[in-house]
N, C-alpha and C positions, 0 to 999 in steps of 0.2 A: 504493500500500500504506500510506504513512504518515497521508496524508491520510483513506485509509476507516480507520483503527484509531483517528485523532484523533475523527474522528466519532463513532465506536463510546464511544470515552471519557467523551466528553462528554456523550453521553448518556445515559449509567449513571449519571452524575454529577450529572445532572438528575435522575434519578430518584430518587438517592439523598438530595437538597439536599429536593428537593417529602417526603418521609418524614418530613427532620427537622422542617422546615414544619410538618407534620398530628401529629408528633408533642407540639410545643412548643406548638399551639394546645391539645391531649388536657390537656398537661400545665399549660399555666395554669389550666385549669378544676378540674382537680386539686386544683392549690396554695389556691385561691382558695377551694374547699368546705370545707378543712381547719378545722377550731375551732379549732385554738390559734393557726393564721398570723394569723387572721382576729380574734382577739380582741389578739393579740400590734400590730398594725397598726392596731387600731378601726376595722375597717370592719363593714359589715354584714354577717351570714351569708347566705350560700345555699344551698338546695335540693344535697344532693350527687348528684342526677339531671338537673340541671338544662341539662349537655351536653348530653345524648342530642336536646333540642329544640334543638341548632343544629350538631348534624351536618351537616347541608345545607350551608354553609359548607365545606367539603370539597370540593364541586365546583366551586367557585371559585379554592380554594388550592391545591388539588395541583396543577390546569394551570397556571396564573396565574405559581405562584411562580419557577419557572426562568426563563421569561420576562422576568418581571420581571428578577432577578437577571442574565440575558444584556442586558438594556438597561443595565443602571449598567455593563458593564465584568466582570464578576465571574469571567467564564469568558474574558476575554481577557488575563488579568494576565502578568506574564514568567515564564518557566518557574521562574525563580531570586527567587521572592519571600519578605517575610517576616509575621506575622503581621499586622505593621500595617499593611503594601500592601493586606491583605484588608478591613479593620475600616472603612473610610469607602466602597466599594461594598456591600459588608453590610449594614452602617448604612442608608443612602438605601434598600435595596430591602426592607427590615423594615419601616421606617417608609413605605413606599408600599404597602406588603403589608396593613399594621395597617387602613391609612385607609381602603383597599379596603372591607377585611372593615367595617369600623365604618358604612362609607355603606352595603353591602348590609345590614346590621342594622339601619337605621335606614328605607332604602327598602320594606322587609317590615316595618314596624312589629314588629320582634321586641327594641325594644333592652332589655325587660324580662329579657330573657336572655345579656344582654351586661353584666354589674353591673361596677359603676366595681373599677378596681384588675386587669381579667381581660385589657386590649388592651397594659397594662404589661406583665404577666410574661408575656404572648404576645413581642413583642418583647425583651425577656430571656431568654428560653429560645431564643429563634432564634438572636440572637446568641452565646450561650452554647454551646449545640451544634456551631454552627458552627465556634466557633473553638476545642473541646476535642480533647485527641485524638479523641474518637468521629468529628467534623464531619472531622479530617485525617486519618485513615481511609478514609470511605467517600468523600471529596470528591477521594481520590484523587491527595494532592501527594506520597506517598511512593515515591520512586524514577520519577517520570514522567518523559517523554522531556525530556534537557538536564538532570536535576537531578544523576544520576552522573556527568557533566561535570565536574568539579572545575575546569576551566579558566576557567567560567563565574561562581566564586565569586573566582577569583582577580581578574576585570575591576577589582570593586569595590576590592581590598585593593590594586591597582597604581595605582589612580589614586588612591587615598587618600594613597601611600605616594608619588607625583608629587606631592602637595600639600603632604604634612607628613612630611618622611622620619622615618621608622621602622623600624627592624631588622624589629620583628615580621609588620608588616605585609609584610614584603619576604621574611622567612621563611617565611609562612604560604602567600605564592604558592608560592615552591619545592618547598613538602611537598607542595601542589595538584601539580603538574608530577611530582615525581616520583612520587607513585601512577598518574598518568595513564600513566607512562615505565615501570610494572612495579609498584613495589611498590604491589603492594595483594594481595587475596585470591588471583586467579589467577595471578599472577608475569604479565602481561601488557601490553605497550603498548596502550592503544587508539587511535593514530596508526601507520597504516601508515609502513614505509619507519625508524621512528623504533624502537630498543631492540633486545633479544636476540629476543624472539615478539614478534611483533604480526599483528593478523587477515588471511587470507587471500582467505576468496571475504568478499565486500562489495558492496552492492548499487551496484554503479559501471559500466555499459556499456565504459567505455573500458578498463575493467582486464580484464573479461571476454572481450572481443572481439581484443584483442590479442597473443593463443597464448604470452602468458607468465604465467607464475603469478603470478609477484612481482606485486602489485598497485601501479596509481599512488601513489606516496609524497607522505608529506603529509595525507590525509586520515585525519581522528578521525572515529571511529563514534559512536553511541549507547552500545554496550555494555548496561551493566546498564539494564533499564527496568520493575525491577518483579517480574523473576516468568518462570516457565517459556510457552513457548508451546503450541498443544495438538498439533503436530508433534511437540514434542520428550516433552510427555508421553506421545505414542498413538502415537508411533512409532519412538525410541528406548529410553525409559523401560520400555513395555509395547506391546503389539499385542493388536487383537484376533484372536479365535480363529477366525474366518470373516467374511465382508465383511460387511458391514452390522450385525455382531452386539453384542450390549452386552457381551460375555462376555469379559476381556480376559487373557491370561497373562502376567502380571509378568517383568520383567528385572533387577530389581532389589526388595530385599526394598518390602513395602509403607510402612513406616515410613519408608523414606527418601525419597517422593517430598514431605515437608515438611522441604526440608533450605534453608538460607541461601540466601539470592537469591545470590550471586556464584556459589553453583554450579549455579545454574540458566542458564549461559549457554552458549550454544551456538556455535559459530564459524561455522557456515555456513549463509548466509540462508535455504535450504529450509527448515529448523529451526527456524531462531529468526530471520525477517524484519526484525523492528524492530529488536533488536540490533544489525544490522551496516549498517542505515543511516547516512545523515548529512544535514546540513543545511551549508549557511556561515552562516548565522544563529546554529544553536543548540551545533555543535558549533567549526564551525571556525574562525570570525571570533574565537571567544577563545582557541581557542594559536594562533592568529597572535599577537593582542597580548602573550597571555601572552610566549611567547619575543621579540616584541621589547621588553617591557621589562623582560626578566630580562637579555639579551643587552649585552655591554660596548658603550657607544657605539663607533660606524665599526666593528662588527665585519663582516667579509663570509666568506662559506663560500670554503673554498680549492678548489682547482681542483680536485685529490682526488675532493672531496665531489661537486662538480657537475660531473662525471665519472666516477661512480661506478654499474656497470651494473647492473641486477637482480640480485640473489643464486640462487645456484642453487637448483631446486629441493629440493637435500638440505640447504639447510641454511635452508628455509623454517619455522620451527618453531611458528606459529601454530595450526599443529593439534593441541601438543601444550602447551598452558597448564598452570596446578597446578604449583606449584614443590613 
């Protein structure tokens, strides 16, 4: 399930990167026809028709471009990156993008339609787009799987705070820890086993198969990733009104199916799949470190704790989030 919806991701993500691509090229040609850039800069004017003879170019860069951009790296960065992780794969694949386009203009004898100053603000607008909110939009790093992790931003602030101790640094994990522990939006743990609610059904074989509710403790979900799923929208939200029909009767008024993502979550995988997964890479390998280095040196769980049986069904409250 993870792996096909990564895929699915990715490739809207292509599609959407090749847009801003055809776009930025539209858009050099643009800037470049204008009079006043063009006198403001002293270059030469051109023909403001002059695209339309190298639209053909198009067929090269829409495919081309993703491609490219998946060779430098570009779709395999960490879930948890920053604008500048992005800016030198960007970079490399604008400027192999540009070169491209420049040798097929030149291999069609068409370079009279490629005028100096148009392959600059081609690679200017790609970079530009990409890295604007519009590019972190459609390129899809808002709320993606690991990014509502908070445990995940904590690695960086624990090991900074291992080097150079710092309160803030060491504070800033714990606000991390405790939203992950409840406070946030839903009033919810998203570490089974750990807080007052935390998630119940999870996509975990051993917790399912084991005819106890209480799930394996220990294990952080995904949680929030983004957005409702179409379960939860076609099938709690609303229903349709005969099987196969487009015809749907609401459950809730229609203005509110664009309500905040934290309350677009759903607790149980039928519903909302991605949600209640996990990884040890993306979620759980950082509140493991998270807690061990918030935790007092030589601390160990007392006997209590690691003896402590599943909670009873009544008082499993992960069903019942929204403080």
């Amino acid at each position: 399930m993870l792996q096909r919806d990564r895929q699915i991701r990715t490739q809207i993500q292509q599609l959407a990167d090749a847009s801003l691509f055809a776009a930025s090229l539209w858009l050099a040609y643009v800037l470049r026809s204008n009079g006043w850039l063009t006198d403001f800069l002293g270059l030469d004017p051109i023909e403001s028709g002059v695209f339309s003879r190298v639209v053909w170019l198009y067929f090269a860069l829409v495919p081309a471009a993703p491609l490219v951009l998946e060779s430098q790296g570009f779709y395999n960065r960490p879930v948890v990156s920053s604008r500048t992780t992005l800016f030198w794969p960007l970079l490399k694949s604008c400027f192999i993008v540009t070169i491209g386009m420049v040798l097929l203009v030149f291999i069609f004898k068409k370079s009279e339609y490629a005028p100096r100053g148009v392959m600059v603000l081609v690679v200017a607008w790609m970079i530009g787009l990409m890295l604007t909110p519009l590019g972190w939009l459609v390129t899809g790093d808002w709320l993606g799987w690991g990014a509502a992790t908070m445990y995940n931003y904590s690695r960086m602030q624990l090991i900074a705070n291992a080097l150079d101790k710092q309160d803030t640094l060491r504070n800033a994990a714990i606000q991390n820890a405790d939203f992950m522990l409840g406070a946030n939006p839903l009033g919810l743990s998203f570490t089974t086993g750990l807080g007052y609610a935390y998630p119940i059904d999870i996509q975990h074989e051993n917790s399912e198969r084991d005819a106890i509710m209480d799930p394996v403790p220990g294990i952080t979900v995904y949680g929030i990733t983004g957005g409702s799923f179409p379960q939860l929208r076609n099938e709690v939200w609303r229903a349709p009104t005969a099987k196969g029909s487009l015809q749907f009767v609401n459950f809730i008024a229609a203005g509110n199916f664009a309500r905040p993502a934290f309350r677009q979550f759903a607790v149980h995988p039928h519903l909302n799949a991605g949600q209640c997964e996990f990884t040890i890479a993306e979620t759980c390998s950082s509140t493991i470190l998270s807690f061990a280095m918030l935790m007092p040196e030589g601390w160990k769980p007392s006997e209590e704790l690691k003896q402590r049986p599943p909670r009873k069904d009544a008082f499993l409250f992960g069903y019942y989030y929204l403080p």
